[in-house]
TORVEX-540143 format. One record per residue (C-alpha): x, y, z; residue number from 1. Coordinates in pm, 1 decimal. Example, Ala and Ser with C-alpha at 12.3 -4.5 7.8 and 13.67 -1.06 7.14 Angstrom:
<pts>
<pt><xx>1230.0</xx><yy>-450.0</yy><zz>780.0</zz><pos>1</pos></pt>
<pt><xx>1367.0</xx><yy>-106.0</yy><zz>714.0</zz><pos>2</pos></pt>
</pts>
This chain:
<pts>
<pt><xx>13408.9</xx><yy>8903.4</yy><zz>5521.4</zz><pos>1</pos></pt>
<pt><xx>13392.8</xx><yy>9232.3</yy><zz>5728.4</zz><pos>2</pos></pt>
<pt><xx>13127.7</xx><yy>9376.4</yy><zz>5491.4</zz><pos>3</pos></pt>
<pt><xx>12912.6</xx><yy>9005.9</yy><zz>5598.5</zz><pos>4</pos></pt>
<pt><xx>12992.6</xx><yy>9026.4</yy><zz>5954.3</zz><pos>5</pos></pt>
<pt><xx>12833.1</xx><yy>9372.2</yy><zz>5986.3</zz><pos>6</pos></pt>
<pt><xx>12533.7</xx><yy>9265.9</yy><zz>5769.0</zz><pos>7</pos></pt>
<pt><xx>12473.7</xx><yy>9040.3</yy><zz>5991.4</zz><pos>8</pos></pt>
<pt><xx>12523.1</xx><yy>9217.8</yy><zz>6338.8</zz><pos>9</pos></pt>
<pt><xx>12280.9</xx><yy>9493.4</yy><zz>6169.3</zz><pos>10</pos></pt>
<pt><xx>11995.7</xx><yy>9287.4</yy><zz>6086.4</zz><pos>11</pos></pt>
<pt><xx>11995.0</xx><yy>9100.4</yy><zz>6430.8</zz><pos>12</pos></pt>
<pt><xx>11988.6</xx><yy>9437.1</yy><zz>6597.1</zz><pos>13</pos></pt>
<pt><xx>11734.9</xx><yy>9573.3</yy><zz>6402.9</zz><pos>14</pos></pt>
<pt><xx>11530.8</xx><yy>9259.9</yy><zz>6473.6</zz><pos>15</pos></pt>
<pt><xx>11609.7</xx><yy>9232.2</yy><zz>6852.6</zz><pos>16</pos></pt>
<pt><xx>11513.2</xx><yy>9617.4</yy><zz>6830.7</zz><pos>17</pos></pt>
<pt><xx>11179.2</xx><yy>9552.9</yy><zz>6640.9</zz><pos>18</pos></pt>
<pt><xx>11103.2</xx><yy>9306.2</yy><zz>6870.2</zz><pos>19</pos></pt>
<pt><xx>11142.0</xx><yy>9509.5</yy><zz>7241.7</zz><pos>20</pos></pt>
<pt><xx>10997.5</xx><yy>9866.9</yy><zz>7043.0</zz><pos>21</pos></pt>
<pt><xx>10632.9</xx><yy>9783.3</yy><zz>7163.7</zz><pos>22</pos></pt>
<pt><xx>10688.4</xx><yy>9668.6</yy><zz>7516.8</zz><pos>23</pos></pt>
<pt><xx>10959.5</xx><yy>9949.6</yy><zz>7594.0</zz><pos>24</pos></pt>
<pt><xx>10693.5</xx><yy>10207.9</yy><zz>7400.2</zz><pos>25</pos></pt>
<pt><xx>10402.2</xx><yy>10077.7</yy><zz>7623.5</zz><pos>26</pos></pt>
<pt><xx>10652.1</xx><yy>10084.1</yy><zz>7931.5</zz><pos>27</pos></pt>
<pt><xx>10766.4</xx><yy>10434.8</yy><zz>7859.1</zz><pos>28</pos></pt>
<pt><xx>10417.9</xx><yy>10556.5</yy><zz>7817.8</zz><pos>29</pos></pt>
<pt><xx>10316.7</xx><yy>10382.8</yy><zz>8170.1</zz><pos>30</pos></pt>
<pt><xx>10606.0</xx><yy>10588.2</yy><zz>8333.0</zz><pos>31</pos></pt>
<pt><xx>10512.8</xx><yy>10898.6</yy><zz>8157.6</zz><pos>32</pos></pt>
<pt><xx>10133.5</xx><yy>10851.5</yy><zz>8317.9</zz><pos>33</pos></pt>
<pt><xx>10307.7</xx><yy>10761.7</yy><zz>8652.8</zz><pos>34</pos></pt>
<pt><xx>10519.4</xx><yy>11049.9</yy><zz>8686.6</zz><pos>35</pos></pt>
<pt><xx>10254.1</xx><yy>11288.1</yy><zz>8579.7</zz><pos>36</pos></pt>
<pt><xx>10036.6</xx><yy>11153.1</yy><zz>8827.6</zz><pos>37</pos></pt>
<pt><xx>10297.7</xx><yy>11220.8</yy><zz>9119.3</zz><pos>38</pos></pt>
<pt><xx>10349.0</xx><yy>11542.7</yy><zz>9015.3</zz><pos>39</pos></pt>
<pt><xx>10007.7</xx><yy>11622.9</yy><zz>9000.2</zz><pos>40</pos></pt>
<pt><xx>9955.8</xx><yy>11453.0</yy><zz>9346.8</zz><pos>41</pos></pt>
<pt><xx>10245.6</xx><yy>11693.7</yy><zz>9503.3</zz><pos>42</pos></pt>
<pt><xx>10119.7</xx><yy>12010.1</yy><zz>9366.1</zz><pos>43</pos></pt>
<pt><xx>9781.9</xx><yy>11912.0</yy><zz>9538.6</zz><pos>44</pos></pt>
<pt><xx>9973.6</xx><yy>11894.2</yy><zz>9876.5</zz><pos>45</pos></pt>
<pt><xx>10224.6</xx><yy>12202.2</yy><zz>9813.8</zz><pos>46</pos></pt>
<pt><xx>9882.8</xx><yy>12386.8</yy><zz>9721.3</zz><pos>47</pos></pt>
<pt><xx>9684.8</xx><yy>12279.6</yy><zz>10058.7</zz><pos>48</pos></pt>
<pt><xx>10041.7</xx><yy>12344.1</yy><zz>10262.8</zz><pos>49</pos></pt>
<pt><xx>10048.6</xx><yy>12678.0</yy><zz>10139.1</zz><pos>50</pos></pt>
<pt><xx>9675.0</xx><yy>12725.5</yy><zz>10178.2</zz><pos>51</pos></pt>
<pt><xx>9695.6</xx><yy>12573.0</yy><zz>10548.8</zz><pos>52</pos></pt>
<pt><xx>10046.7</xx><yy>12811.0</yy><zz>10627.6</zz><pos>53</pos></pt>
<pt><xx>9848.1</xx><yy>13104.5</yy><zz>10489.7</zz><pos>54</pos></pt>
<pt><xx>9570.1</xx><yy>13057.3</yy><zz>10700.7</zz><pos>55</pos></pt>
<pt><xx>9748.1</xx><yy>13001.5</yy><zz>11023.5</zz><pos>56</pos></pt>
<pt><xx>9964.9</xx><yy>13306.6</yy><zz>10904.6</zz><pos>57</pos></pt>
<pt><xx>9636.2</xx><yy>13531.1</yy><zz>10871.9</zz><pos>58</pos></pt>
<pt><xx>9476.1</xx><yy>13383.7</yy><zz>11223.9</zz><pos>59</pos></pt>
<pt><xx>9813.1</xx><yy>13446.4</yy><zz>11378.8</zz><pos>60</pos></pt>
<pt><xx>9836.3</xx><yy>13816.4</yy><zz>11235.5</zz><pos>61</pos></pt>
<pt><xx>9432.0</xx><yy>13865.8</yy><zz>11328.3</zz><pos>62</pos></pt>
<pt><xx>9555.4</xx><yy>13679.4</yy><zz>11687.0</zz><pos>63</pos></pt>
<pt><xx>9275.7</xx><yy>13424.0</yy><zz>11647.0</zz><pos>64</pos></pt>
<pt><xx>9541.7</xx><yy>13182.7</yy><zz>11733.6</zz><pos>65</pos></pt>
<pt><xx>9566.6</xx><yy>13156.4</yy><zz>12075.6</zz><pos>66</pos></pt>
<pt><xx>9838.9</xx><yy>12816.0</yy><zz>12069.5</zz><pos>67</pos></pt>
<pt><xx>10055.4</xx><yy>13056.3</yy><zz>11839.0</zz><pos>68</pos></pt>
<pt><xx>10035.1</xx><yy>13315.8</yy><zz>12097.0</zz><pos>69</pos></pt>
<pt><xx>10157.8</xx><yy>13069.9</yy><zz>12352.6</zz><pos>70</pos></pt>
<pt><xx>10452.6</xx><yy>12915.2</yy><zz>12125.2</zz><pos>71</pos></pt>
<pt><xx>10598.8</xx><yy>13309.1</yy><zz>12157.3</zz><pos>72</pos></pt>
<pt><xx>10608.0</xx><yy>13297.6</yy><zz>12550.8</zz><pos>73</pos></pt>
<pt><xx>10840.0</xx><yy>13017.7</yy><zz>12516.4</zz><pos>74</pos></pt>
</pts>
């Protein structure tokens, strides 16, 4: 009876599990895509941050920057 019951509870998981695979592979691949987009999209903006902070850095040390040189006399 045990050995029937566990037939059983094995083939309707491995149907219910046959029957999700697809959608859940499709899904996972859509939040693979996703996430590599974001990450792509942040190293864009920590790239022109640190671009932007090295330039102000350089027109600071130069003393192009005359708003910097104001901020100090605070």
């Amino acid at each position: 009876m045990k050995k029937l019951i566990f037939a059983g509870m094995m083939l309707f998981f491995a149907l219910s599990l046959n029957a999700c695979r697809e959608s859940t592979v499709e899904k996972t691949n859509d939040a693979a895509k996703a996430i590599g987009e974001d990450v792509e999209n942040a190293a864009e903006e920590a790239g022109d941050a640190i671009k932007e902070g090295a330039d102000e850095l350089n027109d600071e040390i130069q003393g192009n920057d005359e708003g910097m040189a104001q901020d100090d006399d605070m």
